[in-house]
C-alpha positions in Angstrom: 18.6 -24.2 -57.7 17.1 -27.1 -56.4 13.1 -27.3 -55.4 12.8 -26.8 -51.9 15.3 -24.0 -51.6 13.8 -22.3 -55.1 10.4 -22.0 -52.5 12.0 -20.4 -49.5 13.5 -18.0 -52.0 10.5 -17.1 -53.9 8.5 -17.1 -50.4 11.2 -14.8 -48.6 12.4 -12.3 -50.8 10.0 -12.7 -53.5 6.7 -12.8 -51.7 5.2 -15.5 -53.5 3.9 -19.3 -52.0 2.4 -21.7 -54.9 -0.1 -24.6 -53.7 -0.8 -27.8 -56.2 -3.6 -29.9 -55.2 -5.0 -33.0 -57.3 -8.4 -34.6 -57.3 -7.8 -37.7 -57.8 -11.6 -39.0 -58.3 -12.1 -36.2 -61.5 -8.1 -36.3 -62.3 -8.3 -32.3 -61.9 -5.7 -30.0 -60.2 -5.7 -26.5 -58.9 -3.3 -24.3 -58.3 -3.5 -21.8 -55.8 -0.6 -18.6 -55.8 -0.4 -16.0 -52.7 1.5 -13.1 -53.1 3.1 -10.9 -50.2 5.3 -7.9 -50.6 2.7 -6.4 -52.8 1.5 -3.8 -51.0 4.3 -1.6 -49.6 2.5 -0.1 -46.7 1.9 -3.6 -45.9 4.0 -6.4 -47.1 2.5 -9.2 -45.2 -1.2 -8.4 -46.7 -2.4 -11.1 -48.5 -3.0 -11.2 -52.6 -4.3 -14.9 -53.4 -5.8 -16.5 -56.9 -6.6 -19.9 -58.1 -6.0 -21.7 -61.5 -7.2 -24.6 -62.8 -8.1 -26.8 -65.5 -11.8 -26.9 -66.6 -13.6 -29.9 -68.4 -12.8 -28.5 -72.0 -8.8 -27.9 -70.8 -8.8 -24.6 -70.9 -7.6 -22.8 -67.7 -9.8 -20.6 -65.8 -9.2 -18.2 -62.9 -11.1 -18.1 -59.3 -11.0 -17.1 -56.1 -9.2 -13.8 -56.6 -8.5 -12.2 -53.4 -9.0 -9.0 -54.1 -11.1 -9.7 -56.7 -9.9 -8.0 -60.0 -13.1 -8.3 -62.2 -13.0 -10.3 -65.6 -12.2 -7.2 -67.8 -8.9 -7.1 -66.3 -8.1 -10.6 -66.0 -9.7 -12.3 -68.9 -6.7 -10.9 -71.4 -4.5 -12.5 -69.2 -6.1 -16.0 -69.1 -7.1 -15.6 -72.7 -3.1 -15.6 -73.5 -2.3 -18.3 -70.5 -4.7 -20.6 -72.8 -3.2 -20.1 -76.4 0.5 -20.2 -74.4 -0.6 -23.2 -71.9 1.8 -24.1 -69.5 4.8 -21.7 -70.8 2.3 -19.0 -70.1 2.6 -19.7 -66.2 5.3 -17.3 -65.9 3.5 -14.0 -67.7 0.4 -15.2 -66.5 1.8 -14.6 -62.6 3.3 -11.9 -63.2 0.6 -10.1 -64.9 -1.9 -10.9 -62.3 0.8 -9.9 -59.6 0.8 -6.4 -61.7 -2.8 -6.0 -61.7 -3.3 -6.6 -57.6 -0.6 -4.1 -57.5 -2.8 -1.8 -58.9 -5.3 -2.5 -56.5 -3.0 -0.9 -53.6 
């Protein structure tokens, strides 16, 4: 499936946009997930999170929309750092679980 048509499908039936922005003065990227089709009573309520990489390399989480509190998502970006980019995909859907929860 090529790029472009691998977004409209995760957006449409999937619920799920990704945002990649670089810094180019610190050479730093973030990337920003929102999630749809989470809550049943309301698909189009927004679920949102950040990832990026810190100074030391290791990923950290922000900007979670409902917030989820550390307990709950430090596991999660505990394993995303001993996994690192092959994590992505548990990582996602773990937090995707977790604001699931919050509904």
């Amino acid at each position: 499936m090529h790029g472009a048509v691998k977004r409209v499908f995760w957006s449409k039936y999937l619920g799920i946009e990704i945002y990649c922005r670089t810094y180019q003065t610190t050479h730093t990227y973030q990337n920003s997930f929102k999630f749809t089709k989470v809550d049943p009573a309301d698909e189009s309520r927004h679920f949102s999170f950040t990832v990026y990489l810190d100074e030391d390399n290791d990923y950290q989480l922000s900007n979670c929309n409902p917030s989820l509190g550390k307990t709950k998502t430090r596991p999660l970006v505990d394993q995303l750092n001993l996994d690192g980019k092959e994590g992505f995909n548990s990582f996602t859907i773990g937090i995707r679980k977790l604001f699931k929860e919050t509904v």
